[in-house]
C-alpha positions as CSV (number, residue, x, y, z in Angstrom):
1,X,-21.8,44.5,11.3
2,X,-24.7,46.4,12.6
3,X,-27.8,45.3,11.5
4,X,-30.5,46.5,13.1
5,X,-33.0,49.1,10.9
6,X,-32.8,52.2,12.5
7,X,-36.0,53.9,11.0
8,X,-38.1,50.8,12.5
9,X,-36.6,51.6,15.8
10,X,-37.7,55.1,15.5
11,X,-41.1,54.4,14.5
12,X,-41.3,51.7,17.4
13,X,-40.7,55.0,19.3
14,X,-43.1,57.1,18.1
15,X,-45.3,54.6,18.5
16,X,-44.6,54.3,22.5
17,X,-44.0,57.5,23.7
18,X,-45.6,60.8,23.7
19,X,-43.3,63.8,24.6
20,X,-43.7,63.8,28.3
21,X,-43.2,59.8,28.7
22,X,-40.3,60.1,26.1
23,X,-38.5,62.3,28.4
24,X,-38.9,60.5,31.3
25,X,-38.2,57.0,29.5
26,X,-34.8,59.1,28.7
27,X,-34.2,60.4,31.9
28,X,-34.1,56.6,33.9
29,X,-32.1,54.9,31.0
30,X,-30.5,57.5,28.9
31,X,-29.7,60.2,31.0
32,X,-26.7,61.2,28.8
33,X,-29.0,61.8,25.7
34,X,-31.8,63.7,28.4
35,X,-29.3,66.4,29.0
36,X,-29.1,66.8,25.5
37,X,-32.4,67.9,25.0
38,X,-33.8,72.2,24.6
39,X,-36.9,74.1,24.8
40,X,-38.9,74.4,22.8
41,X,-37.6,71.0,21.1
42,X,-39.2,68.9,18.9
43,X,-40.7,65.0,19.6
44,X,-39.2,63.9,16.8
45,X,-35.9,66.2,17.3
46,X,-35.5,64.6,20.5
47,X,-36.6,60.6,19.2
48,X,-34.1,61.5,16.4
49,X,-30.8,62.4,18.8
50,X,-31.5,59.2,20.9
51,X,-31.6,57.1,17.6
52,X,-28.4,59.0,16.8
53,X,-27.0,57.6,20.4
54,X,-27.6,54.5,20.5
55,X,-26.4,54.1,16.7
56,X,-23.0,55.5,17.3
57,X,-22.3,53.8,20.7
58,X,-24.4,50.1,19.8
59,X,-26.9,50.5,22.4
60,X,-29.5,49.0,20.5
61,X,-30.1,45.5,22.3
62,X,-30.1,48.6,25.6
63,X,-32.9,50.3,23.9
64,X,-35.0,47.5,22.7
65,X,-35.1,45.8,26.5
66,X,-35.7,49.7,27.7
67,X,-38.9,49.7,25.4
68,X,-40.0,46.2,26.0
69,X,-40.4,46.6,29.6
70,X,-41.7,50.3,29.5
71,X,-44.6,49.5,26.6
72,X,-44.8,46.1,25.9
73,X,-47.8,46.4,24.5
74,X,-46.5,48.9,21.3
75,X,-43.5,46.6,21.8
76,X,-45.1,43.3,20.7
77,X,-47.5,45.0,18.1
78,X,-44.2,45.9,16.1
79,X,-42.1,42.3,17.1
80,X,-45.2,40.4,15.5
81,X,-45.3,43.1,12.6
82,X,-49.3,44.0,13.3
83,X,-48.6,47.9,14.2
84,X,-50.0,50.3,11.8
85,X,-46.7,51.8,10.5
86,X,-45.6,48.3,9.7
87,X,-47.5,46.9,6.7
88,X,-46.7,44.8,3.6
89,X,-43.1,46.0,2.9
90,X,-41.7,44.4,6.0
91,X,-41.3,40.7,6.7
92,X,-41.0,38.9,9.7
93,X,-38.1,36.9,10.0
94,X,-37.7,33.7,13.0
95,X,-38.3,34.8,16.7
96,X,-35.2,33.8,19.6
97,X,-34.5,35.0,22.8
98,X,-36.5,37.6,24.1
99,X,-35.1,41.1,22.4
100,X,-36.9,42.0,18.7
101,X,-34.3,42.1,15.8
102,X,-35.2,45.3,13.5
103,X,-33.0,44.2,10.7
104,X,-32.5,46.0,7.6
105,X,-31.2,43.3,5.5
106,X,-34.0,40.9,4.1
107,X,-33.1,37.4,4.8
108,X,-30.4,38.0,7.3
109,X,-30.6,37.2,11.6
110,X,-28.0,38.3,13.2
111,X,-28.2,35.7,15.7
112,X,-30.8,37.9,18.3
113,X,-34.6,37.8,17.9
114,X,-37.3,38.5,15.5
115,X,-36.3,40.5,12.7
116,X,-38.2,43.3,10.7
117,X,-36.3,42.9,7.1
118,X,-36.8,45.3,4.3
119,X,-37.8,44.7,0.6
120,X,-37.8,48.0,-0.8
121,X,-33.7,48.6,-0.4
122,X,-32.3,50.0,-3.8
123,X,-35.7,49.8,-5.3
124,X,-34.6,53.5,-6.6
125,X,-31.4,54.8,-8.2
126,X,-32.1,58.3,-7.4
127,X,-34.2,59.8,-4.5
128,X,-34.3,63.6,-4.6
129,X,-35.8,65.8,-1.3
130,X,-37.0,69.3,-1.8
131,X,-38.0,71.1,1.2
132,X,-40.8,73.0,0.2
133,X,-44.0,71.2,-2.3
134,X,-43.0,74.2,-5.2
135,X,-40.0,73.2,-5.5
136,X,-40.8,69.4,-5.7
137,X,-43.5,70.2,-8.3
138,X,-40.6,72.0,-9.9
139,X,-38.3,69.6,-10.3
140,X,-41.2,67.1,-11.4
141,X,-42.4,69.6,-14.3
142,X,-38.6,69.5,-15.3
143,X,-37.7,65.9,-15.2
144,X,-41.3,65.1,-17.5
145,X,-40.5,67.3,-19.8
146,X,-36.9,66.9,-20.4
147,X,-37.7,62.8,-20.3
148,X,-41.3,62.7,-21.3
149,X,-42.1,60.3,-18.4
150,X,-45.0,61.5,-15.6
151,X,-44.8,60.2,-12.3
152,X,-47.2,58.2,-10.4
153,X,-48.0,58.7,-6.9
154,X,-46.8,56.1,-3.8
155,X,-46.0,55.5,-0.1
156,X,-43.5,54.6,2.1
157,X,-43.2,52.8,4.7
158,X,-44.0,55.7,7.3
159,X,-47.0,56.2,5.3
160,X,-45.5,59.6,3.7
161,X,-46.4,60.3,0.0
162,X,-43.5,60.7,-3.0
163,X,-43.7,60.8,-6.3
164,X,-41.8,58.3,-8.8
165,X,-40.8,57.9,-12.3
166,X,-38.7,56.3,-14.3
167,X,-36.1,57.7,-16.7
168,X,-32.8,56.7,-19.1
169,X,-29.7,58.0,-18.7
170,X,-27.1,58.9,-21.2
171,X,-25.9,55.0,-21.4
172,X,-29.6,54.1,-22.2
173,X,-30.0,52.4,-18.4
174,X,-33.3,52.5,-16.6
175,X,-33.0,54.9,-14.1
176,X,-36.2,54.9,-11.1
177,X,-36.5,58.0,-9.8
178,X,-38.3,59.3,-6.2
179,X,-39.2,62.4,-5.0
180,X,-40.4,63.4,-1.8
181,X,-40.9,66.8,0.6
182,X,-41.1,66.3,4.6
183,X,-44.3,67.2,5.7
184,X,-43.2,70.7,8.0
185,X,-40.2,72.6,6.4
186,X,-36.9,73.4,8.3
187,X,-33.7,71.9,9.5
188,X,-34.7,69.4,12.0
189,X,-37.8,67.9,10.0
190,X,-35.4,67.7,6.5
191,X,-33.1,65.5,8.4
192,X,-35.8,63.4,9.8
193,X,-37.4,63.0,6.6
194,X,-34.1,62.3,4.5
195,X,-33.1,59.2,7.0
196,X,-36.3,58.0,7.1
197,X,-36.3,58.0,3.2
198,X,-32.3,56.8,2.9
199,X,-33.0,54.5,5.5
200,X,-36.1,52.3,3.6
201,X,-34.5,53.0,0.2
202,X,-31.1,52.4,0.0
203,X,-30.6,55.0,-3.9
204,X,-27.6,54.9,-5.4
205,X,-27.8,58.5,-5.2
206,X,-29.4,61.2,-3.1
207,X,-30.0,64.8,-4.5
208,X,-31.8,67.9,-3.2
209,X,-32.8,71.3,-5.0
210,X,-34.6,74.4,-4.4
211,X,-34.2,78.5,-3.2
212,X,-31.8,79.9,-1.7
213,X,-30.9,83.2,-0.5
214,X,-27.5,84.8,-1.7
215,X,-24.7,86.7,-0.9
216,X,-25.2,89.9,-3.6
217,X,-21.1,90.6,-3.4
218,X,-20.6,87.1,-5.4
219,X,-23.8,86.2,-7.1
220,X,-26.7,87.1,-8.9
221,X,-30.6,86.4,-8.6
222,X,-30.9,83.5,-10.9
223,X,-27.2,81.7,-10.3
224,X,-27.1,78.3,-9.2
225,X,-25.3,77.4,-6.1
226,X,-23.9,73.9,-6.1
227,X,-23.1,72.5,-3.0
228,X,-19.3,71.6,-2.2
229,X,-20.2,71.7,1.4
230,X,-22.5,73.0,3.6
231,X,-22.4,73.9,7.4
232,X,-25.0,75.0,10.2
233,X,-24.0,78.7,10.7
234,X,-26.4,79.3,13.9
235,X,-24.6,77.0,16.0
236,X,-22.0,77.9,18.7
237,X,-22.0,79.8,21.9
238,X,-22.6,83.3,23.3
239,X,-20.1,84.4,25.7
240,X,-19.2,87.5,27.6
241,X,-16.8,88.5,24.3
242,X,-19.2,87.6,21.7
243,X,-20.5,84.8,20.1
244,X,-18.3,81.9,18.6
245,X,-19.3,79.3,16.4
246,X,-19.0,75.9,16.6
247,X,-19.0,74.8,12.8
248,X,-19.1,70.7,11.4
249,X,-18.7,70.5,7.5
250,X,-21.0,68.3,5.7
251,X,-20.4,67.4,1.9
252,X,-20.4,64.9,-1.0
253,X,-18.2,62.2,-1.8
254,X,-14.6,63.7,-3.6
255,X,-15.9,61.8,-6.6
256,X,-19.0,64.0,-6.8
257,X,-17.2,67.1,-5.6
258,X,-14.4,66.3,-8.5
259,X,-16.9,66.2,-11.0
260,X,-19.2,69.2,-10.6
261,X,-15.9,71.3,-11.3
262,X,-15.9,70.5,-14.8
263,X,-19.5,69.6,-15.0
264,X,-21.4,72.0,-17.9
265,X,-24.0,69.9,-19.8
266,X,-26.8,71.7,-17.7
267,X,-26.0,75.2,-19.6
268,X,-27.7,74.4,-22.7
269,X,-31.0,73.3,-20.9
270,X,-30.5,76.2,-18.4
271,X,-30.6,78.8,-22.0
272,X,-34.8,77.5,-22.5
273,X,-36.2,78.8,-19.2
274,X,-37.5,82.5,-19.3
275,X,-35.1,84.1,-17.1
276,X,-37.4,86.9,-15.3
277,X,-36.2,90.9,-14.7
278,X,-35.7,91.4,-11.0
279,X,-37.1,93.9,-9.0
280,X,-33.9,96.2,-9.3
281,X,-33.8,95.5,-13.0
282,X,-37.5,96.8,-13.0
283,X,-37.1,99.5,-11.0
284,X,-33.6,101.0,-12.9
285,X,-35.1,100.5,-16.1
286,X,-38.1,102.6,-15.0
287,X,-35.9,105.6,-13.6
288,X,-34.1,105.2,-16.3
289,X,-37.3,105.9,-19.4
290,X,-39.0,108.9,-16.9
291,X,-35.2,110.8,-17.1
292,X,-34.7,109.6,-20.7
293,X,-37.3,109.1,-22.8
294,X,-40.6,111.2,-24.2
295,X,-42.9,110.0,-20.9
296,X,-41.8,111.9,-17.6
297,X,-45.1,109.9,-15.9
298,X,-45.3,106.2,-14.9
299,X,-49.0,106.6,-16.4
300,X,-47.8,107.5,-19.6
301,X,-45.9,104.8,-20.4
302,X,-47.5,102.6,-23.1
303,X,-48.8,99.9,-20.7
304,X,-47.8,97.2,-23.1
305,X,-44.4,98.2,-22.9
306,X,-44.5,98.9,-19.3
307,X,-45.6,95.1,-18.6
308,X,-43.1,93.8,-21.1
309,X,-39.9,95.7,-19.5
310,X,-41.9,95.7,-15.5
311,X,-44.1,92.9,-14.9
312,X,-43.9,93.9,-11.5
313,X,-44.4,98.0,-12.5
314,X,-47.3,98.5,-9.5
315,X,-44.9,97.1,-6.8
316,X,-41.5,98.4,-8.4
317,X,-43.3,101.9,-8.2
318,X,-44.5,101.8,-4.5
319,X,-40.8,100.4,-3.9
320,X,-39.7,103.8,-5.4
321,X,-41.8,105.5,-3.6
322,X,-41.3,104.4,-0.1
323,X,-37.4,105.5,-1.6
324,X,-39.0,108.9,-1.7
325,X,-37.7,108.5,-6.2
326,X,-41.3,109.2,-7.1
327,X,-43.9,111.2,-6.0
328,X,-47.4,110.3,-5.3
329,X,-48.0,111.0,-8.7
330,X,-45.8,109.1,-10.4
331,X,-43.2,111.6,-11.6
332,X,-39.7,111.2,-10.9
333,X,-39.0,113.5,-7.4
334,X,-35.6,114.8,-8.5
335,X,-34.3,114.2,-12.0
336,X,-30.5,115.7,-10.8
337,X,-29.8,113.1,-8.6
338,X,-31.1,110.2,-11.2
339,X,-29.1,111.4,-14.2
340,X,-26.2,112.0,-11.4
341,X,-26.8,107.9,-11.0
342,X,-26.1,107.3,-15.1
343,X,-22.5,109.0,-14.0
344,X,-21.6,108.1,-10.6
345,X,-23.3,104.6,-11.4
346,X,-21.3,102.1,-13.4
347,X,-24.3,99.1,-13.6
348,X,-27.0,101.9,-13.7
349,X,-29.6,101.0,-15.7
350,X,-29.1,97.9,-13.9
351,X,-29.5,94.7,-16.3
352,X,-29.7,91.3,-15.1
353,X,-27.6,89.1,-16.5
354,X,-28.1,87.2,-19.8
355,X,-27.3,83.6,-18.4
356,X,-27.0,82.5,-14.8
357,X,-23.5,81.3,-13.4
358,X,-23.1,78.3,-11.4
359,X,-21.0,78.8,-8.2
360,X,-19.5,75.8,-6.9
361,X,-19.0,76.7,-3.2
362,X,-19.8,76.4,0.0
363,X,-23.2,76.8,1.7
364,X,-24.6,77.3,5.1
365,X,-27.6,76.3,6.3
366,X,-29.6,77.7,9.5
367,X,-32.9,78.0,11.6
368,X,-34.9,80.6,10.2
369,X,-35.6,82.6,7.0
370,X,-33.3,85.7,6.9
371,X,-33.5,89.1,5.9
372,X,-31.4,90.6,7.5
373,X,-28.8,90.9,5.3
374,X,-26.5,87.9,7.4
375,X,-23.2,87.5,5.4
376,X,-21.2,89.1,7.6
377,X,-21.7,86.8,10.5
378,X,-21.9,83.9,8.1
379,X,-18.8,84.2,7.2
380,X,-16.7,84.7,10.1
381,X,-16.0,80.4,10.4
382,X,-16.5,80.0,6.5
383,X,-15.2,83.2,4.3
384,X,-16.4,81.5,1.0
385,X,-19.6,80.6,1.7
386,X,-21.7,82.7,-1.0
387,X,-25.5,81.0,-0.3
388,X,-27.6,80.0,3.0
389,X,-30.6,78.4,3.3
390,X,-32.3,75.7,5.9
391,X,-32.0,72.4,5.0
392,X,-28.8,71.7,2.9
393,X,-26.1,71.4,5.9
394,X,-29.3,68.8,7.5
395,X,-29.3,67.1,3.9
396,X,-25.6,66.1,4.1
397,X,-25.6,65.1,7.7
398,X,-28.3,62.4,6.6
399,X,-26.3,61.0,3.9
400,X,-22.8,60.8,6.2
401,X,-24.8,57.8,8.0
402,X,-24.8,56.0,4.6
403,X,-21.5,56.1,3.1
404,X,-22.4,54.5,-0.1
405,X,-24.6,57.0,-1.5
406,X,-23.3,59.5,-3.3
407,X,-25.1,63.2,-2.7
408,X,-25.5,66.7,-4.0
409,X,-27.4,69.8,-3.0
410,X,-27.9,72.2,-5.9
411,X,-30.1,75.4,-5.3
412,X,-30.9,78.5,-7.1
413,X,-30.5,82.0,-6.0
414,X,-33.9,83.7,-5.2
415,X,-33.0,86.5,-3.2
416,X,-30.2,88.1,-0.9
417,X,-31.5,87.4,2.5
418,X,-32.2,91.2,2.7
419,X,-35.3,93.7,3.5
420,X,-35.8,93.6,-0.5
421,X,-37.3,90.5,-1.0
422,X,-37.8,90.0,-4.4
423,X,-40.0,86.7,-5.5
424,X,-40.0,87.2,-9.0
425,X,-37.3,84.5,-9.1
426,X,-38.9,81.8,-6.5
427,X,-40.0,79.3,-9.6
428,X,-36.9,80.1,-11.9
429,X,-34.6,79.2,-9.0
430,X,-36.8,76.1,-8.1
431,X,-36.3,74.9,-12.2
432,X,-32.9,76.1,-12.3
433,X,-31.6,74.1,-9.7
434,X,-33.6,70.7,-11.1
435,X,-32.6,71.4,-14.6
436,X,-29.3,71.0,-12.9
437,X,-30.0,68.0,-11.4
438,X,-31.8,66.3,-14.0
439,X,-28.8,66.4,-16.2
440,X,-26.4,65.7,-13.3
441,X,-28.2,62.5,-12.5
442,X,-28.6,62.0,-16.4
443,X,-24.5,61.4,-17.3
444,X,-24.0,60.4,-13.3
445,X,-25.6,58.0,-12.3
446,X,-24.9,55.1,-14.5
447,X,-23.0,51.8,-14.6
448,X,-20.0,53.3,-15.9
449,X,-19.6,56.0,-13.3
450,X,-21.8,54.3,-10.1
451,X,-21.7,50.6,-11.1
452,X,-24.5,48.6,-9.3
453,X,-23.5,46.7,-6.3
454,X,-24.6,43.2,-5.9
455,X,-24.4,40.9,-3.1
């Protein structure tokens, strides 16, 4: 069995290189993980695919020597467990030979050298990543009120703040909870930050919520997108006949998968958030009282109706009229082709829906926000995927490394990846998606479903 800890090794990187000596320690003894690398790159991009090497081919006793000869100084700070990133929850087990051990078993040698054995392995059930600190903040406003349990503040052993609690489950078990954000947001630093927090904890069960943007043929602003699989969409290769993509599927456990079909308990909990009027919403419903009703001025509106119906009246009127729908003035610039709208319209007055709708389907994750409108392109490898955002497909990649935690990505629909951003459903989304997961993780993870594993 391979037991050497993995996140040590990558901090005994970071610790040794910076980016140019990193590529040049690459180039003389991994030359076939140097050609890997891209401008404009990361550090910890690059530190991350040599990790990923060495893992998948058992180069590790290869690397150590590598490092031990080319810094032994950094080398023998983290063999004798004095380096900074190193601190109390890491023991030192017996020195032999001449090759440092970074075991992540406490108590066992695998026969090398000195071993760095962790203590904090399954000390959570649950550890949940959000990509952005909103949505993290979310999802802790959610779980303390559903459970009535705050969280307290801690570190790991990178030194990166979470956030932990501690909760019951439908069975009445004690359930410790974590909660973390990377520190930079995007693909590359979500899967940095999710090993690094799978790797020193070991949970029974991974989760991450949030935004994303959706596909307005199948969903709604305010729908929940649960996560059967997720893919990176921006990945492939230009040629002289176009581009073609180059897709890897990443997803949960068929256990997990199997249940989210059938899984409904969130609905009830979902009906106590105020669901906000979108920007459309506001913007129909306006058109609609100037042709239709006794006030053919925006100003003449009662104002405490017009913030009731369009909290967002100033910016839904400029959006109308940059559409050239209003004048400068505020009256409606042609009444015939609005009440022609009420005809040739079915959903006009648009209304949003009364209750969101949970699609269970397939998301992809890329680069860089869109708004662009980029459905069409995303689904050329995957027709059914109806949600894309940046960190989901990175999420599940993590996890694949540790095939006894089970994982879900759960995210709610903000906007449509189009020119009409519309943020009035950024913090519904966010508390839609951990309402989701707080009752999820509530009749999941327990002993009857996930029974504990001792050794």
């Amino acid at each position: 069995m391979d037991s050497y800890d993995y996140a040590e090794i990558r901090k005994l990187i970071e610790a040794s290189f910076d980016d140019n000596d990193f590529q040049i320690f690459c180039h003389d003894h991994f030359p076939e993980v140097r050609k890997q690398f891209t401008a404009g790159q990361t550090l910890g991009a690059r530190i991350l695919a040599l990790v990923d090497h060495v893992r998948r081919h058992g180069l590790a006793e290869r690397l150590l020597a590598a490092i031990r000869n080319a810094n032994p100084y950094e080398y023998g700070r983290f063999e004798s467990g004095s380096g900074n990133v190193v601190r109390g929850n890491v023991v030192q087990g017996p020195v032999m030979g001449n090759i440092g051990v970074f075991n992540q078993f406490s108590g066992i040698n695998d026969g090398g050298a000195g071993v760095f054995a962790k203590d904090r392995a399954g000390a959570f059930d649950v550890c949940v990543v959000c990509a952005l600190p909103e949505e993290a903040r979310a999802l802790m406003d959610v779980f303390t009120d559903r459970f009535g349990e705050g969280f307290d503040k801690d570190f790991g052993a990178d030194n990166r703040e979470f956030r932990k609690t501690v909760i019951r489950n439908d069975m009445n078990e004690e359930l410790k909870i974590h909660v973390s954000c990377p520190p930079r947001f995007g693909p590359v630093e979500a899967g940095i930050h999710c090993r690094a927090v799978l790797e020193e904890f070991r949970p029974r069960f991974a989760g991450m919520t949030g935004i994303c943007a959706g596909d307005k043929n199948d969903v709604f602003l305010g729908d929940l997108v649960v996560a059967e699989r997720a893919f990176i969409y921006d990945g492939g290769k230009f040629k002289e006949n176009g581009y073609v993509h180059d897709v890897d599927m990443f997803h949960p456990n068929m256990n997990v998968r199997n249940y989210v079909q059938m899984f409904g308990s969130w609905e009830a909990e979902a009906k106590k958030l105020k669901r906000p009027v979108s920007l459309r919403g506001q913007k129909d419903w306006i058109l609609h009282t100037l042709l239709n009703g006794p006030h053919p001025r925006v100003d003449e509106i009662p104002r405490d109706v017009l913030e009731r119906r369009a909290p967002q009246w100033k910016k839904a009127v400029r959006a109308l009229q940059n559409e050239s729908l209003l004048t400068q003035d505020r009256y409606l610039s042609d009444k015939a082709a609005i009440a022609e709208r009420e005809f040739e319209q079915a959903d006009f007055p648009f209304k949003d829906p009364a209750l969101p709708k949970c699609h269970v389907a397939a998301l992809a994750s890329g680069s860089s926000v869109r708004s662009d409108n980029p459905f069409a392109m995303i689904q050329e490898p995957v027709r059914k995927a109806v949600a894309v955002d940046m960190e989901g497909a990175a999420f599940y990649r993590a996890v694949a490394d540790y095939p006894g935690i089970s994982s879900l990505v759960v995210k709610g629909v903000c906007d449509y990846a189009d020119s009409e951003k519309d943020d009035s459903y950024h913090d519904y989304a966010s508390k839609l998606s951990a309402v989701y997961m707080a009752c999820f993780v509530w009749e999941y993870v327990n002993s009857r479903v996930m029974p504990v594993k001792t050794t």
